[in-house]
C-alpha positions in Angstrom: -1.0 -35.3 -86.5 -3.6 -33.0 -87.7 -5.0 -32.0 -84.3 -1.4 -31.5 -83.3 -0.7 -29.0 -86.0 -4.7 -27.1 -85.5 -3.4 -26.8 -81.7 -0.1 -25.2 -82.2 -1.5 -22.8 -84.7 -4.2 -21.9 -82.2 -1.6 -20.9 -80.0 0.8 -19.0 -81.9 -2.3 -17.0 -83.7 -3.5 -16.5 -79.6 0.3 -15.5 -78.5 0.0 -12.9 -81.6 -2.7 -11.5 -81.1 -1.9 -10.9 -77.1 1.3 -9.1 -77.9 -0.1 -7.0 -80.8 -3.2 -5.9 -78.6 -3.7 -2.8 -76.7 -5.5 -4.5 -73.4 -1.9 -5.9 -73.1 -0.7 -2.4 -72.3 -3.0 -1.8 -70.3 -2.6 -4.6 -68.1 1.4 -4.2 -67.9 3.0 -3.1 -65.1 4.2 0.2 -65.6 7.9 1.1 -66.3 8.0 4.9 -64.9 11.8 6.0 -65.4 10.9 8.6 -62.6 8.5 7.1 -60.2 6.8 10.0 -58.2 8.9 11.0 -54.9 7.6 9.7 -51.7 7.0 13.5 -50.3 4.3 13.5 -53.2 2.8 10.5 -51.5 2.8 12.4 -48.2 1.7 15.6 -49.2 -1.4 13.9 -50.4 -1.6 12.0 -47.4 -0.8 14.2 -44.6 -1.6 17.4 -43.6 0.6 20.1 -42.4 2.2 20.0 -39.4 0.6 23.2 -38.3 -2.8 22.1 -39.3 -2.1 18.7 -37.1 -0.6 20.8 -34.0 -3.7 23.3 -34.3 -6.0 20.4 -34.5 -4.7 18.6 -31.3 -4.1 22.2 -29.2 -8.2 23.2 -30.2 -9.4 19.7 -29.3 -7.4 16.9 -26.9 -9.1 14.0 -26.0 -10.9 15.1 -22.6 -11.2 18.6 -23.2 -14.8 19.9 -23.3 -16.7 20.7 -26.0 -17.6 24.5 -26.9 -21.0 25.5 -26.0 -21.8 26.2 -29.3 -21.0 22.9 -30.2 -23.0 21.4 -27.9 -25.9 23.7 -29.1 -25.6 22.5 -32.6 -25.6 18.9 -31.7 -28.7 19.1 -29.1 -30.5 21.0 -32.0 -29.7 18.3 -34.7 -30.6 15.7 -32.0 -34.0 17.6 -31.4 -34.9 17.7 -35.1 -33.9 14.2 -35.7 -36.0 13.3 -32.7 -39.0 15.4 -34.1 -38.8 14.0 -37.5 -38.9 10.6 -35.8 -41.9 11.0 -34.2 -43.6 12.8 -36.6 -42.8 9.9 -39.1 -44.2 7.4 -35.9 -46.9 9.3 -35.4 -48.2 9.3 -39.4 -47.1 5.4 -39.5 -49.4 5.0 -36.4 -52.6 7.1 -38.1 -52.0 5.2 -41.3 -52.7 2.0 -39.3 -55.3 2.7 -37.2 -57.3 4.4 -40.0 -56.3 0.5 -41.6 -57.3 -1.3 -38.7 -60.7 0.8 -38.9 -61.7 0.4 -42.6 -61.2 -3.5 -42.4 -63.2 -3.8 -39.3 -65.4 -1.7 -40.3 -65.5 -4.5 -43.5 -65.5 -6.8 -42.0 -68.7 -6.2 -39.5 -70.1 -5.1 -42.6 -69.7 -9.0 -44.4 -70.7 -10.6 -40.9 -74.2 -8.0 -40.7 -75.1 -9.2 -44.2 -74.5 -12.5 -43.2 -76.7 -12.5 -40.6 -79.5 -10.8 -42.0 -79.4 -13.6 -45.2 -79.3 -16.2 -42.8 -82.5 -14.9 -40.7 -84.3 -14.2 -43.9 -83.4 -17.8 -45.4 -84.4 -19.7 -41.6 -87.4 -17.0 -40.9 -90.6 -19.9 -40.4 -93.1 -17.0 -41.0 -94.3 -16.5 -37.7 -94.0 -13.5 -36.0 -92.3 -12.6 -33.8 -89.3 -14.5 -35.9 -88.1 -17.6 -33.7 -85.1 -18.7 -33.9 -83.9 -21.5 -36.2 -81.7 -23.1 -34.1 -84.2 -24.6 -31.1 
């Protein structure tokens, strides 16, 4: 009986600490006695009527763009483009110079190689024969 008594005091103490605390407020729904007015809402929505009439008279669907506005999008597209292929072009140096420092390496290791390996099968004879007759 014991448990049963530990377990109800656990919780009444939780119950009275959830009404008493202030994250309780915070999580309660709201009880506005004026709740803001729907043309609040749509002011912040919407835009004016003029505004909306203006933006559809300046610019319908298949009208044609202004040729300023085609100026400033060729531009932006020819210094996107530029940027691109200046950004290729240094990716592209950056590997090849790569490529050429490990070959370069690499026919480096495969020269010393071959230079120990004459030197360790030279039979003292000259001209050197080769080891592998």
């Amino acid at each position: 009986m014991s448990w049963i008594r530990a377990f109800v005091f656990l919780l009444l103490s939780t119950l009275l600490i959830l009404t008493f605390s202030s994250m309780v407020n915070g999580a309660a729904v709201r009880d506005d006695s004026n709740p803001a007015g729907p043309e609040g809402a749509a002011r912040r929505v919407f835009v004016r009527e003029s505004d909306a009439s203006n933006f559809f008279k300046r610019r319908s669907r298949r009208s044609p763009k202004f040729y300023a506005e085609v100026q400033v999008e060729q531009q932006m597209k020819r210094a996107a483009s530029e940027q691109r292929r200046e950004f290729n072009e240094e990716q592209r140096t950056e590997y090849e110079n790569y490529v050429e420092e490990d070959r370069d390496e690499l026919s480096e290791r495969s020269r010393e190689t071959n230079e120990q390996l004459r030197e360790y099968h030279y039979d003292g004879f000259y001209p050197r024969s080769y080891w592998f007759h």
